[in-house]
C-alpha positions as a Markdown table, in Angstrom:
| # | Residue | x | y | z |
|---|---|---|---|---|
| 1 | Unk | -199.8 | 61.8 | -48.8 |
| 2 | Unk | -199.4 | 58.7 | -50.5 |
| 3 | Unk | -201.5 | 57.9 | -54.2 |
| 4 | Unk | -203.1 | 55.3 | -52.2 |
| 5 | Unk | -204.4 | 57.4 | -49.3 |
| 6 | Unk | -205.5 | 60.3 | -52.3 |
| 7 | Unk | -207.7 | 57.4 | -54.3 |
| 8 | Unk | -209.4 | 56.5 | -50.9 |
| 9 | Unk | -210.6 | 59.7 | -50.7 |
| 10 | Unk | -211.1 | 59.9 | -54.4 |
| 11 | Unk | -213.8 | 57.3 | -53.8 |
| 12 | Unk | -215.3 | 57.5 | -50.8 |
| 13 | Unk | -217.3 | 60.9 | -49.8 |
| 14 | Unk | -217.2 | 59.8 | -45.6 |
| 15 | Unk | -213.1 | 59.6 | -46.1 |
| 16 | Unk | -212.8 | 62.6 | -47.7 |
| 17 | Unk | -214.8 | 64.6 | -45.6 |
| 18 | Unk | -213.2 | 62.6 | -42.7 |
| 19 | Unk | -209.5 | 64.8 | -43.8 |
| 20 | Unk | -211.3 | 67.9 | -45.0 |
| 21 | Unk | -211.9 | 68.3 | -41.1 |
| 22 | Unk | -208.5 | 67.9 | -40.4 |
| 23 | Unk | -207.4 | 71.2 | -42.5 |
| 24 | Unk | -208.6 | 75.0 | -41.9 |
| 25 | Unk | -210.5 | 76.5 | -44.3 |
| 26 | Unk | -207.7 | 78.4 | -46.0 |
| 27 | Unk | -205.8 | 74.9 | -46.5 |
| 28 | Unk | -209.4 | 74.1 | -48.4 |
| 29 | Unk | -209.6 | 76.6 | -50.5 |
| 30 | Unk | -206.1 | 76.3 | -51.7 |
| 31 | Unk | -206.6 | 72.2 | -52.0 |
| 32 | Unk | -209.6 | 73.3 | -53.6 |
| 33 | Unk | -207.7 | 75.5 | -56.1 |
| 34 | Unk | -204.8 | 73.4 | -57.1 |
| 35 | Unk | -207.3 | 70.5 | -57.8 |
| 36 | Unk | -209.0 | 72.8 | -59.9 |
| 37 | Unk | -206.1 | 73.2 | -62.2 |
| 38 | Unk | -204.8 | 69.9 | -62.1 |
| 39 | Unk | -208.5 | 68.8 | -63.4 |
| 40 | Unk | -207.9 | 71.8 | -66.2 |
| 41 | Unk | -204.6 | 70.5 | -67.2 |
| 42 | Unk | -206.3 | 67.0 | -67.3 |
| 43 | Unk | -209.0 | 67.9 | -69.3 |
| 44 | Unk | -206.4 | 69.9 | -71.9 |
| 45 | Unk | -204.4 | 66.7 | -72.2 |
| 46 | Unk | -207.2 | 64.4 | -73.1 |
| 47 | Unk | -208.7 | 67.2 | -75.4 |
| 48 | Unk | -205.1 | 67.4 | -77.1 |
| 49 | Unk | -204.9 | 63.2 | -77.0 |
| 50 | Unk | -208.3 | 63.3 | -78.9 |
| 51 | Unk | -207.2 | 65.9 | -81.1 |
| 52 | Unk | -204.1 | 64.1 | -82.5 |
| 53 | Unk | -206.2 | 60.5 | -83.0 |
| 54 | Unk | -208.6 | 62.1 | -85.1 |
| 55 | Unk | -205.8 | 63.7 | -87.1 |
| 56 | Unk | -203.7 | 60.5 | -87.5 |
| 57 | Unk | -207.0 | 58.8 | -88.2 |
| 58 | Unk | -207.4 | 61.3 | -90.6 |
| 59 | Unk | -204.5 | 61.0 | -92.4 |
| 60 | Unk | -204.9 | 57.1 | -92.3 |
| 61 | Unk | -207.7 | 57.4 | -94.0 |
| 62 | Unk | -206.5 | 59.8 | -96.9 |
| 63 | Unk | -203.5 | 57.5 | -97.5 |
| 64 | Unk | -205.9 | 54.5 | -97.8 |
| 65 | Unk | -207.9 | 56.2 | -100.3 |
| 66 | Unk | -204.4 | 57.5 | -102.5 |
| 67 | Unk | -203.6 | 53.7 | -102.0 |
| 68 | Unk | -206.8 | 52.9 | -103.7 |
| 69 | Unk | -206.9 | 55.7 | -106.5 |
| 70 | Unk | -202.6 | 53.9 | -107.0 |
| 71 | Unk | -204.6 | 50.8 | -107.8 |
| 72 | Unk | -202.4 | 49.4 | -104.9 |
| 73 | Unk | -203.7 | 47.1 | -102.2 |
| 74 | Unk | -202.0 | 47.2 | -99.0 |
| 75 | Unk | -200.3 | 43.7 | -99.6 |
| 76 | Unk | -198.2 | 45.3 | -102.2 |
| 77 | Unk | -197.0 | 47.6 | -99.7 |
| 78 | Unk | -195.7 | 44.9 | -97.3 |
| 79 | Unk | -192.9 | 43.3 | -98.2 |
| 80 | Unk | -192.8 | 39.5 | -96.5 |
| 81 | Unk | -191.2 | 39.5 | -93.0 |
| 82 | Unk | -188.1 | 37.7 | -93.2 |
| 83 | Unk | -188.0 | 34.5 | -91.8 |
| 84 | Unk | -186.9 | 34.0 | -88.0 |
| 85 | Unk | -183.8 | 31.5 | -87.1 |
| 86 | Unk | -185.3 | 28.8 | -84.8 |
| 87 | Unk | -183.0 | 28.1 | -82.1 |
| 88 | Unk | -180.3 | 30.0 | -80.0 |
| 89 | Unk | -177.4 | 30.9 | -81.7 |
| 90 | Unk | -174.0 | 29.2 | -81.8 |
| 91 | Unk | -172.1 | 30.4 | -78.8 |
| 92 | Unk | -168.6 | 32.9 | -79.2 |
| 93 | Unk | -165.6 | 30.1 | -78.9 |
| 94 | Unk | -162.6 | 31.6 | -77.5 |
């Protein structure tokens, strides 16, 4: 079954209940199972995902405040970008 066919169902009830009657109650239960974990597993990914932005924003925002207890700004940090060549470059003469 195709992604495409799987996000018709997804959104429409009619569809979905349209291949439900194709399978026996025994392929339901199991559809019904596996979805179950794959929505689990979803749900733990996005918890972990949330977990590790709010720790990297965390530490973000104890290194701005050591920054500003240094007496340093964020400029002095940055060094300037060196400056790009304009142009392509000369080609390779053989």
């Amino acid at each position: 079954m195709s992604s495409e066919s799987l996000e018709r169902i997804a959104r429409n009830k009619n569809v979905a209940r349209a291949a439900a009657r194709q399978l026996s109650m025994e392929q339901l239960q199991k559809l019904a199972e596996v979805v179950e974990e794959v929505i689990d597993q979803k749900r733990d990914e996005d918890r972990q995902r949330q977990e590790e932005e709010m720790q990297k924003a965390q530490k973000l925002a104890e290194i701005r405040e050591q920054i500003t207890e240094a007496g340093l700004s964020l400029d002095d940090l940055v060094s300037e970008q060196p400056k790009r060549k304009r142009g392509r470059p000369p080609k390779n003469a053989k």
